[in-house]
One Martini backbone bead per residue (centre of mass of N, CA, C, O) as a GRO file, in nm:
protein
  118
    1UNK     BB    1   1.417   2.434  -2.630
    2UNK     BB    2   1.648   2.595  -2.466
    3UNK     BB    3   1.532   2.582  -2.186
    4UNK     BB    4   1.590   2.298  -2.190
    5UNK     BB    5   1.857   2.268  -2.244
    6UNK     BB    6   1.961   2.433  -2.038
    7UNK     BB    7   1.841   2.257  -1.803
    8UNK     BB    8   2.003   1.995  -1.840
    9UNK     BB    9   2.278   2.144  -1.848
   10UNK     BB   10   2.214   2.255  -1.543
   11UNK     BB   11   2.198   1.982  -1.398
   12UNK     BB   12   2.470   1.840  -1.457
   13UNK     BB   13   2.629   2.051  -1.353
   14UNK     BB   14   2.537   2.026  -1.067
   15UNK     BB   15   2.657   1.752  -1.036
   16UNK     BB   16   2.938   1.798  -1.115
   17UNK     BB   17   2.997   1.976  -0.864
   18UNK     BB   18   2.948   1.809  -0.649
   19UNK     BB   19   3.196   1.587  -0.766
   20UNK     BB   20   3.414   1.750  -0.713
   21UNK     BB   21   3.376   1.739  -0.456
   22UNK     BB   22   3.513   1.540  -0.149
   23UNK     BB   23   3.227   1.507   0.056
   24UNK     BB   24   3.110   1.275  -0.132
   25UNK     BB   25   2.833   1.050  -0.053
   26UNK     BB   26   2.686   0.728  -0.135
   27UNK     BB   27   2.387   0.831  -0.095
   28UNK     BB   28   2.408   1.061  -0.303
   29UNK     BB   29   2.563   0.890  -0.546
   30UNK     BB   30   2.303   0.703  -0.565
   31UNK     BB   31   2.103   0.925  -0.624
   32UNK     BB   32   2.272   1.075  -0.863
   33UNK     BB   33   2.208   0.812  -1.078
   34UNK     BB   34   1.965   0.799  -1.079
   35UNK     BB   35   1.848   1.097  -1.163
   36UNK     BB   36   2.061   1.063  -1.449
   37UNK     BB   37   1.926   0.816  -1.570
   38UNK     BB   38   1.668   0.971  -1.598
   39UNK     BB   39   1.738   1.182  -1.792
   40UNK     BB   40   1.812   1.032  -2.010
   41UNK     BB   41   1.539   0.973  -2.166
   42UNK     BB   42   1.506   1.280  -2.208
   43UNK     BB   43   1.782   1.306  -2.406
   44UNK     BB   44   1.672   1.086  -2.613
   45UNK     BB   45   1.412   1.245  -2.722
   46UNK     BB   46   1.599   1.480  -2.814
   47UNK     BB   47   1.700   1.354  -3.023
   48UNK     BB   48   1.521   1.248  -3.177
   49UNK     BB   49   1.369   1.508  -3.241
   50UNK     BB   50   1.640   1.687  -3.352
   51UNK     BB   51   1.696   1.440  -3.595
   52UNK     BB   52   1.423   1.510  -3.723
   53UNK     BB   53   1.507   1.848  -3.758
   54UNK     BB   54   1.746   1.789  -3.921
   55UNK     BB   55   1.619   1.599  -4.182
   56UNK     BB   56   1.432   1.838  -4.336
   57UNK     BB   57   1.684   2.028  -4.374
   58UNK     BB   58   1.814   1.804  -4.516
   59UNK     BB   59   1.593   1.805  -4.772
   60UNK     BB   60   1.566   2.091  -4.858
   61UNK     BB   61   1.830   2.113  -4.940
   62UNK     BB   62   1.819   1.855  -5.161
   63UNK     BB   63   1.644   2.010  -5.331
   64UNK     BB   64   1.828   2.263  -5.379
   65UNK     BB   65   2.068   2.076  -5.414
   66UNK     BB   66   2.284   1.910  -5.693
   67UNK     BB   67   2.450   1.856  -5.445
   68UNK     BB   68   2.485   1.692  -5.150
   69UNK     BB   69   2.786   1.807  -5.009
   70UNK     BB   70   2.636   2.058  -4.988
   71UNK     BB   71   2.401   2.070  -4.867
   72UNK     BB   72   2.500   1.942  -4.589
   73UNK     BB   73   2.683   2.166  -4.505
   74UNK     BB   74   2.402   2.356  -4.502
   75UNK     BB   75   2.267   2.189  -4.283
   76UNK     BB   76   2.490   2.237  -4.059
   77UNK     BB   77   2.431   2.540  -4.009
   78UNK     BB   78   2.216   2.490  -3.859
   79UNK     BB   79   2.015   2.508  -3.538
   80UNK     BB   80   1.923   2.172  -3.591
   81UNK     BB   81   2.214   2.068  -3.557
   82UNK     BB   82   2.316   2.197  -3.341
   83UNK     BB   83   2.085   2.115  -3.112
   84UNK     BB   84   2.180   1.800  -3.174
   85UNK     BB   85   2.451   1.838  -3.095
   86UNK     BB   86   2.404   1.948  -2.784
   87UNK     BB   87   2.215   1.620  -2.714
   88UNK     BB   88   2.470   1.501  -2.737
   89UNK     BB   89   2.671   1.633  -2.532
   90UNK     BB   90   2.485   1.570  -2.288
   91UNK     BB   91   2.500   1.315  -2.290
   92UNK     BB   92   2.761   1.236  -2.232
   93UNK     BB   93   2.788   1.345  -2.002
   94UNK     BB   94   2.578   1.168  -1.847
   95UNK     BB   95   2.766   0.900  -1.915
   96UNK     BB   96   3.039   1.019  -1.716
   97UNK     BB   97   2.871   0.999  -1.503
   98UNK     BB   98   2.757   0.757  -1.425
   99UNK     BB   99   3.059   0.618  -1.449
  100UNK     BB  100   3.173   0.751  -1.203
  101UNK     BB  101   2.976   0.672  -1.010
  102UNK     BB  102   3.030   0.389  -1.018
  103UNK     BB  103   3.308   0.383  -0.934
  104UNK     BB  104   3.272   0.520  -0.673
  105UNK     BB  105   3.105   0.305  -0.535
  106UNK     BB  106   3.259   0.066  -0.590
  107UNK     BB  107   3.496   0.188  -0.406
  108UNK     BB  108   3.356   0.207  -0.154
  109UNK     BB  109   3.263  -0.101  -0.148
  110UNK     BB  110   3.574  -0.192  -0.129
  111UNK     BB  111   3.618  -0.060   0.157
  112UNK     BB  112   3.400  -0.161   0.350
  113UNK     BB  113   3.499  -0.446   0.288
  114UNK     BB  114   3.831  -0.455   0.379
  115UNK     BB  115   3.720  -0.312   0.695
  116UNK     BB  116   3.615  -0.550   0.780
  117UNK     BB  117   3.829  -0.775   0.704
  118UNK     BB  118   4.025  -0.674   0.941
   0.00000   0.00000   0.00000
């Protein structure tokens, strides 16, 4: 699973960077938004995995501990936690790019509007 994580998080990391260039082109920024769109699906079912498996840690956790408010901050240090954090915040990632890369393109194409009926 972290292989995947990082994996994850290495695709996306690539797309930042090429974002930080001055000179992506709208046909590539429209290739990166469809292939960041279709990785979403990909980061949603690791939430949804992630977070069936830190509800396990955290019901394991309230049977031992007399306290509801213990339980959960012990198992919130668990690594299903983390890893649970890690595929919200790739998520995020993702969600900003893809928000950028459409602002990118809605850009471009009233610039090529523009440029026309002038």
């Amino acid at each position: 699973m972290a292989e995947e994580k990082k994996g994850l998080r290495d695709i996306l990391i690539g797309y930042q960077n090429e974002l930080l260039k001055k000179e992506l082109q709208p046909e590539r920024a429209a290739k990166m938004l469809v292939e960041i769109s279709a990785l979403l699906g990909n980061i949603n079912d690791k939430i949804v995995e992630t977070e069936f498996k830190y509800s396990k840690v955290l019901l394991a956790e309230l049977d031992i501990e007399q306290k509801a408010n213990r339980a959960k901050i012990k198992a919130e240090i668990s690594g299903e936690y983390l890893a649970k954090q890690e595929y919200r915040n790739i998520k995020e990632l993702a969600i900003e790019m893809i928000r950028s890369l459409k602002f990118f393109l809605r850009a471009k194409g009233q610039e090529l509007y523009a440029g026309r009926n002038m």
